[in-house]
PDB file of N, CA, C and O in Angstrom, chain B, residues numbered from 101:
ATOM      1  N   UNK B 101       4.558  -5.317  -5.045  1.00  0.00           N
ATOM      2  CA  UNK B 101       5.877  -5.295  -5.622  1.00  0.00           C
ATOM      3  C   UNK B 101       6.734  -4.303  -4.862  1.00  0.00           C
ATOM      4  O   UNK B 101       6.259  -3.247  -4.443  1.00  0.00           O
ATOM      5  N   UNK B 102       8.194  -4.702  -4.659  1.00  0.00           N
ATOM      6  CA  UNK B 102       8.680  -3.595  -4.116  1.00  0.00           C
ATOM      7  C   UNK B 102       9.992  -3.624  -4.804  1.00  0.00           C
ATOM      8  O   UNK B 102      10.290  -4.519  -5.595  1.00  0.00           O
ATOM      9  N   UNK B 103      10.993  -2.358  -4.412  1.00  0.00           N
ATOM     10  CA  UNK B 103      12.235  -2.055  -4.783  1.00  0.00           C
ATOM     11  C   UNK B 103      12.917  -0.794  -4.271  1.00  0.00           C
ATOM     12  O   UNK B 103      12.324   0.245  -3.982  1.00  0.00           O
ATOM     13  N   UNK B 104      14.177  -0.991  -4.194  1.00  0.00           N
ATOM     14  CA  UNK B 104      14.873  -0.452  -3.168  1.00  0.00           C
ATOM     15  C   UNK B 104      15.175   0.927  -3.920  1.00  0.00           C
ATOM     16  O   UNK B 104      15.576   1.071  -5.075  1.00  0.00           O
ATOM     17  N   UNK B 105      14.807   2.135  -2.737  1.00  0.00           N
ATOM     18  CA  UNK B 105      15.171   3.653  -3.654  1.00  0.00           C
ATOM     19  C   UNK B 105      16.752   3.600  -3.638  1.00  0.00           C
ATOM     20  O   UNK B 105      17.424   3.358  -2.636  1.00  0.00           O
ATOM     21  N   UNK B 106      17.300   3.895  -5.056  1.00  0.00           N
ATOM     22  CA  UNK B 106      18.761   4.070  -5.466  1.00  0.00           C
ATOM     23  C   UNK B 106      19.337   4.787  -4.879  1.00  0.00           C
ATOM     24  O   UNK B 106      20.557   4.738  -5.033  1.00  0.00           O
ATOM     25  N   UNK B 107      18.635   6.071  -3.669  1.00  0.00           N
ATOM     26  CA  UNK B 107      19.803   7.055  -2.900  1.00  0.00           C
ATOM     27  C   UNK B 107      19.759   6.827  -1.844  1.00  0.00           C
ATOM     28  O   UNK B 107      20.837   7.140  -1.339  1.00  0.00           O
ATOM     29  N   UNK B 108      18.787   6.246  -0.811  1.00  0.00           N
ATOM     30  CA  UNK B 108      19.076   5.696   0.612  1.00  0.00           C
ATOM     31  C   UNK B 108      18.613   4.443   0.760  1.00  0.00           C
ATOM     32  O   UNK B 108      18.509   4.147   1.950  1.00  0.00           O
ATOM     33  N   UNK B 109      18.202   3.349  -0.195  1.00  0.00           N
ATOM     34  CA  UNK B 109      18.139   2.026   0.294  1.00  0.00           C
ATOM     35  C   UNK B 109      17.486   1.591   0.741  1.00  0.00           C
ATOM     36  O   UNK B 109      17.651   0.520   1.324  1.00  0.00           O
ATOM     37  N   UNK B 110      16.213   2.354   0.664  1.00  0.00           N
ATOM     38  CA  UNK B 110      15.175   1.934   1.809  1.00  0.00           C
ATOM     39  C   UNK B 110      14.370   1.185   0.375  1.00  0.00           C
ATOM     40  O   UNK B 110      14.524   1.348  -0.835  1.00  0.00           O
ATOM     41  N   UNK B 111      13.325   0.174   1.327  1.00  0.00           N
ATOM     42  CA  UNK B 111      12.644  -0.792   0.650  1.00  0.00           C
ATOM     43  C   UNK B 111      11.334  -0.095   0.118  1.00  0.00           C
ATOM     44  O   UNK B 111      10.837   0.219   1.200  1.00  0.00           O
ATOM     45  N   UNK B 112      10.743   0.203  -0.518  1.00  0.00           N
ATOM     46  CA  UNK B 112       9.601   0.962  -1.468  1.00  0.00           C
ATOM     47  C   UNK B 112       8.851  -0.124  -1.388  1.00  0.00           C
ATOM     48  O   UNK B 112       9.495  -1.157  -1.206  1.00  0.00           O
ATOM     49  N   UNK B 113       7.295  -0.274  -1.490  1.00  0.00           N
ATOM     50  CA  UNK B 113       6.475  -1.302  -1.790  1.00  0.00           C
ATOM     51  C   UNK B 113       5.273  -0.415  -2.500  1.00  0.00           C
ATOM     52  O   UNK B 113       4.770   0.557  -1.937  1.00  0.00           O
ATOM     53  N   UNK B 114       4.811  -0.962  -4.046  1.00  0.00           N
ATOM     54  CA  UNK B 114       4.029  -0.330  -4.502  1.00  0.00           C
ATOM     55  C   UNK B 114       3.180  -1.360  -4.727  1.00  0.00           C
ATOM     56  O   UNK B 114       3.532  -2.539  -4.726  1.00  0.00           O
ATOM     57  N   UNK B 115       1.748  -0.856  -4.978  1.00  0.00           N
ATOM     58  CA  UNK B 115       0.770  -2.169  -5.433  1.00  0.00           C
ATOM     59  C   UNK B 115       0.678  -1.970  -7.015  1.00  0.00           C
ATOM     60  O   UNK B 115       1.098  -2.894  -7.711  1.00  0.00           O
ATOM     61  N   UNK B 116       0.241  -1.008  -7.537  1.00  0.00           N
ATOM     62  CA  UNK B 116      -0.277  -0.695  -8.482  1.00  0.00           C
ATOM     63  C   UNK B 116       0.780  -0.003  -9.558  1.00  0.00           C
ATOM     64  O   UNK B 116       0.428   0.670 -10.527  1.00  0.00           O
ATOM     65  N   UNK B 117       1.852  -0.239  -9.268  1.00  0.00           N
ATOM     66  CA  UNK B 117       2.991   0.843 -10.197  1.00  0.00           C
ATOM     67  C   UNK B 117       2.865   0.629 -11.758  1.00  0.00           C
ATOM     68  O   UNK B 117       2.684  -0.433 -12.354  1.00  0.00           O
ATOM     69  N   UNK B 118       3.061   2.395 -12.467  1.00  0.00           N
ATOM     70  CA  UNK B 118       3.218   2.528 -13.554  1.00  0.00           C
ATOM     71  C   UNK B 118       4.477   3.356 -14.289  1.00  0.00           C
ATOM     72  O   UNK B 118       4.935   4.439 -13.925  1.00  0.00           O
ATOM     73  N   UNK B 119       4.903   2.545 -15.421  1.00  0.00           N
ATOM     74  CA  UNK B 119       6.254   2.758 -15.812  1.00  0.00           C
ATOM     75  C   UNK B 119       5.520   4.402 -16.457  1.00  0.00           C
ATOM     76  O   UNK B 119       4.462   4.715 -17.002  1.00  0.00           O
ATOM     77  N   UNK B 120       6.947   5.238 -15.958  1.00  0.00           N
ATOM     78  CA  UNK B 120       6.747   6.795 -15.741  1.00  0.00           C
ATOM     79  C   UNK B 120       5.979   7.695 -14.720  1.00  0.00           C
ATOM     80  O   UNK B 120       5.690   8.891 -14.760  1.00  0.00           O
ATOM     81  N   UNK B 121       5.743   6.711 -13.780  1.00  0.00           N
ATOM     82  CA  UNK B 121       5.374   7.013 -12.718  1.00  0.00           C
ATOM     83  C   UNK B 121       5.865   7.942 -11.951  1.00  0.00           C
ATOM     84  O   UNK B 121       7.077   7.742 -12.034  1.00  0.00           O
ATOM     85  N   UNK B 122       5.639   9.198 -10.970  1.00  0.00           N
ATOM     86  CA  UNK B 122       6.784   9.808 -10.243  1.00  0.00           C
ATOM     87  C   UNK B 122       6.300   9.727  -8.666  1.00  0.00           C
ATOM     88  O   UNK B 122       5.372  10.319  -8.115  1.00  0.00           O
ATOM     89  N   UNK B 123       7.336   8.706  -8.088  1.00  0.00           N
ATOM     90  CA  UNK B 123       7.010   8.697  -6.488  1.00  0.00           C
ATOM     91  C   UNK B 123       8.226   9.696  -5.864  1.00  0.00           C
ATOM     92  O   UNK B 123       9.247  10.108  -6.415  1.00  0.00           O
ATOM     93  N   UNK B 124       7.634   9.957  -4.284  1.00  0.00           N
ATOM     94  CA  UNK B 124       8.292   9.955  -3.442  1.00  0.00           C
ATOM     95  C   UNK B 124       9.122   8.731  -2.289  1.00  0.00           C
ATOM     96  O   UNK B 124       8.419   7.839  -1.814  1.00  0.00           O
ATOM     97  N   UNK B 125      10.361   8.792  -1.989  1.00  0.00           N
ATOM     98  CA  UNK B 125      10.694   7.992  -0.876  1.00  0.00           C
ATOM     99  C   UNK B 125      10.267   8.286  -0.019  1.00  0.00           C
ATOM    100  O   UNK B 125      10.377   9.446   0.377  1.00  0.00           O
ATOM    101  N   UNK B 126       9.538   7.280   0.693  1.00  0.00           N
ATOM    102  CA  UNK B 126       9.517   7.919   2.626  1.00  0.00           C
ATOM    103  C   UNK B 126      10.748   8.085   3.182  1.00  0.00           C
ATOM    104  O   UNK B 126      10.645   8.928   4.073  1.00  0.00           O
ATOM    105  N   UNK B 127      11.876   7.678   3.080  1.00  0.00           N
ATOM    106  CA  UNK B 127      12.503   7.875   3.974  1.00  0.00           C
ATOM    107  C   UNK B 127      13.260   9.091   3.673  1.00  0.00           C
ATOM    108  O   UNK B 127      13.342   9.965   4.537  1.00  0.00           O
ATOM    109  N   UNK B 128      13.875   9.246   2.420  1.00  0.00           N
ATOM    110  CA  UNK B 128      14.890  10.266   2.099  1.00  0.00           C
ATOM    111  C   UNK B 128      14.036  11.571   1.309  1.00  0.00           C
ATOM    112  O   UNK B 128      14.371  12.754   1.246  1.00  0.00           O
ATOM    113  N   UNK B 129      12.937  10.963   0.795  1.00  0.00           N
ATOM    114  CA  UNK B 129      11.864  12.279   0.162  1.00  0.00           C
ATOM    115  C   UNK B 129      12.692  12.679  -1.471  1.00  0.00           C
ATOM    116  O   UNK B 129      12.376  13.628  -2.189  1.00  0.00           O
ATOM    117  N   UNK B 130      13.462  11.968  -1.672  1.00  0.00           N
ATOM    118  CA  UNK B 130      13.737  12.146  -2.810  1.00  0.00           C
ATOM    119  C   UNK B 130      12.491  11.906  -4.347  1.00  0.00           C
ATOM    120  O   UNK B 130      11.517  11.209  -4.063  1.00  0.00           O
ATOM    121  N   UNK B 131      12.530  12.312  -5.462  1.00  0.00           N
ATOM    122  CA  UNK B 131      11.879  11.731  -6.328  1.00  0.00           C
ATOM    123  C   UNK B 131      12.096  10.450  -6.989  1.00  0.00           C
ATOM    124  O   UNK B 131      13.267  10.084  -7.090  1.00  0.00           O
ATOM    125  N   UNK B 132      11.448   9.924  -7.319  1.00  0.00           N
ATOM    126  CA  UNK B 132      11.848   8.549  -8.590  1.00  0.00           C
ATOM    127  C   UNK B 132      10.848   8.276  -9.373  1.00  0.00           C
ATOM    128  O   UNK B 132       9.649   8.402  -9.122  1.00  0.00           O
ATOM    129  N   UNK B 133      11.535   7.756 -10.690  1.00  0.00           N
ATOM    130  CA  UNK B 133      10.618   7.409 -11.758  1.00  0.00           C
ATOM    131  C   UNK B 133      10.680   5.696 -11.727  1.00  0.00           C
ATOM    132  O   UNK B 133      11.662   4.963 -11.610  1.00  0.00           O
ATOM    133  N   UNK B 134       9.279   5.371 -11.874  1.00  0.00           N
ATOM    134  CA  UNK B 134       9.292   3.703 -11.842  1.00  0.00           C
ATOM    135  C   UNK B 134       9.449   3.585 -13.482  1.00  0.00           C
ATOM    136  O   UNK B 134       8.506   3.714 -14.262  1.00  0.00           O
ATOM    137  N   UNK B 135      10.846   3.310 -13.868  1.00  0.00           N
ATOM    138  CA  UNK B 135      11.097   2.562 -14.900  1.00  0.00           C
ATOM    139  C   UNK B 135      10.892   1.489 -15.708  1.00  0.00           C
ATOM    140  O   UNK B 135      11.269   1.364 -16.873  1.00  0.00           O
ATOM    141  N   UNK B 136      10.154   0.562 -14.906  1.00  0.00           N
ATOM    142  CA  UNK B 136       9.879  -1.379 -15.070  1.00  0.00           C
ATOM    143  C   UNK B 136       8.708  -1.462 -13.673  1.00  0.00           C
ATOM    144  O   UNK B 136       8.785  -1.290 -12.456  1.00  0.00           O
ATOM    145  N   UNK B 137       7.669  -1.814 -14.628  1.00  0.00           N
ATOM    146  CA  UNK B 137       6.705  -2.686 -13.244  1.00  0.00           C
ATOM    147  C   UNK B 137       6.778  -3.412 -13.585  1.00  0.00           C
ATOM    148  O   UNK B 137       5.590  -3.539 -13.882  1.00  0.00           O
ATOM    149  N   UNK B 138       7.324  -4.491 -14.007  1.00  0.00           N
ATOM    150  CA  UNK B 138       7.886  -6.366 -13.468  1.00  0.00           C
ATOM    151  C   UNK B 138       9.018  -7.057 -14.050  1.00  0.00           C
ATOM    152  O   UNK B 138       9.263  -7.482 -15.179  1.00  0.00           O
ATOM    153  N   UNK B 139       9.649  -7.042 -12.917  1.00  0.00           N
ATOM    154  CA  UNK B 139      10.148  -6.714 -11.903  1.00  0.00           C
ATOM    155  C   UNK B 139      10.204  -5.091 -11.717  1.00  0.00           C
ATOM    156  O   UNK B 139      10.704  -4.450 -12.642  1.00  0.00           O
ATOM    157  N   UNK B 140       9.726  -4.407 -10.593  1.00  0.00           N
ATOM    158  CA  UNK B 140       9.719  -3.107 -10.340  1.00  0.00           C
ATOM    159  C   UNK B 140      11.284  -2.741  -9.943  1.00  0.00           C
ATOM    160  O   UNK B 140      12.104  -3.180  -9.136  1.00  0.00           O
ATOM    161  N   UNK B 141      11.254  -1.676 -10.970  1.00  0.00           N
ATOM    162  CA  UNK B 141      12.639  -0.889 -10.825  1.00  0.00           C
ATOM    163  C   UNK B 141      12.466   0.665 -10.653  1.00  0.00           C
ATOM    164  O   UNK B 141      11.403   1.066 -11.125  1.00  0.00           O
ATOM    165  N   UNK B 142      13.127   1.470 -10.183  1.00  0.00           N
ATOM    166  CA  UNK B 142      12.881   2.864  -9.258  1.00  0.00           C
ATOM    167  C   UNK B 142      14.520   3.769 -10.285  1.00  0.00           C
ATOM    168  O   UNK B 142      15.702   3.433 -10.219  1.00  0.00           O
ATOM    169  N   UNK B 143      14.236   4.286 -10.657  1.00  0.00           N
ATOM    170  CA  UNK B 143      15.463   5.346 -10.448  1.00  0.00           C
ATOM    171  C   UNK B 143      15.110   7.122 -10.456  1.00  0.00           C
ATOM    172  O   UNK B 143      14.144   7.876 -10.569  1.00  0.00           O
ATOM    173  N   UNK B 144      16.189   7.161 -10.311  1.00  0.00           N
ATOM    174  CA  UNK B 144      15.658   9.120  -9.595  1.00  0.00           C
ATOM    175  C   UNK B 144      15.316   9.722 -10.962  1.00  0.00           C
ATOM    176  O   UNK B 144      15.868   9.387 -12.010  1.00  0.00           O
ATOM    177  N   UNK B 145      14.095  10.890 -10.816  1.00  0.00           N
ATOM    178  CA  UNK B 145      13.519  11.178 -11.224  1.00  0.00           C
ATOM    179  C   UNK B 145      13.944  12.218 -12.199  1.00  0.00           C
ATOM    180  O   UNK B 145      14.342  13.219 -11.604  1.00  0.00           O
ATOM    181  N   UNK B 146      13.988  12.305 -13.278  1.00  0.00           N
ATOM    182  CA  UNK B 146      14.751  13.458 -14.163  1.00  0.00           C
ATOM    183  C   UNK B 146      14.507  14.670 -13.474  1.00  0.00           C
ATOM    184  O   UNK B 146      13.451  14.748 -12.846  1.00  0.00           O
ATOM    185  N   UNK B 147      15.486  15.873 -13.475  1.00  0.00           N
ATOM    186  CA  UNK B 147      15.001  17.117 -12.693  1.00  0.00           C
ATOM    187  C   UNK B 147      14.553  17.763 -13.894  1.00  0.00           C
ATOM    188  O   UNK B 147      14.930  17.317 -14.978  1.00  0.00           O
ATOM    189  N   UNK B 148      13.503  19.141 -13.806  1.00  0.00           N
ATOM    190  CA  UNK B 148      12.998  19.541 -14.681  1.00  0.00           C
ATOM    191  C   UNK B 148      14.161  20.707 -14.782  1.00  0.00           C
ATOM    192  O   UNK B 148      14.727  21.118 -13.768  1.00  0.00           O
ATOM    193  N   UNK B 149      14.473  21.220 -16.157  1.00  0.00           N
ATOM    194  CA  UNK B 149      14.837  22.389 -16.480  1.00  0.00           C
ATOM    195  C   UNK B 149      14.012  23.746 -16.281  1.00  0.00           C
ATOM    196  O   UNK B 149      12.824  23.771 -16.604  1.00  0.00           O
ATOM    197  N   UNK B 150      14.612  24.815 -15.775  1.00  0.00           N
ATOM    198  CA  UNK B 150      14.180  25.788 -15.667  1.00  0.00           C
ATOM    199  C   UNK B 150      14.130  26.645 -16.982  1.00  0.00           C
ATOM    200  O   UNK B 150      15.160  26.927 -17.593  1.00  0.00           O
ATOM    201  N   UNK B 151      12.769  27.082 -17.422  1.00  0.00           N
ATOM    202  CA  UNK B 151      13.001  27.775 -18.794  1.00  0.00           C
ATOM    203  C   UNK B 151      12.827  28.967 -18.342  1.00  0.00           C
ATOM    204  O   UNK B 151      11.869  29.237 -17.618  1.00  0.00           O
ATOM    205  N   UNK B 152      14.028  30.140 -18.826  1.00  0.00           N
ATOM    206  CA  UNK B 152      14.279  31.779 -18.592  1.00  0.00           C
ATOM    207  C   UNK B 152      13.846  32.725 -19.924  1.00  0.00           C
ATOM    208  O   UNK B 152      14.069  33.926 -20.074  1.00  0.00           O
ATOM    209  N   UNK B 153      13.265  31.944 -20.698  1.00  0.00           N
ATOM    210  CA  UNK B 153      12.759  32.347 -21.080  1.00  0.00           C
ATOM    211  C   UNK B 153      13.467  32.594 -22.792  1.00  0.00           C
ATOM    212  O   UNK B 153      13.209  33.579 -23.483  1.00  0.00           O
ATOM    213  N   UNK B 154      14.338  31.507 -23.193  1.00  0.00           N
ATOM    214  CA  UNK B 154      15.429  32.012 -24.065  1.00  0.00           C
ATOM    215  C   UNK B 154      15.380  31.162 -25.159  1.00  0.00           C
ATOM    216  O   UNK B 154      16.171  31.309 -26.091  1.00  0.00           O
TER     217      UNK B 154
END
């Protein structure tokens, strides 16, 4: 299955994808969360909050 990363377009091909998954792009190295394995859908990966302790 594949699908295109949402920030540079490049074509992703996964075999085995799971929804909440967290990949890397090869090309741009960004994160993404696989949202849908079928049809496989990709979007960027929530950033984590920094806790200061408050």
């Amino acid at each position: 299955m594949s699908a295109n990363c949402p920030e540079c377009d490049a074509e992703i091909t996964l075999t085995k994808p799971m929804r909440g998954e967290i990949i890397v792009c090869p090309d741009c190295g960004v994160e993404l969360e696989v949202t849908n394995e079928n049809p496989l859908a990709l979007e960027l990966a929530p950033q984590e909050e920094e806790d200061w302790g408050e």
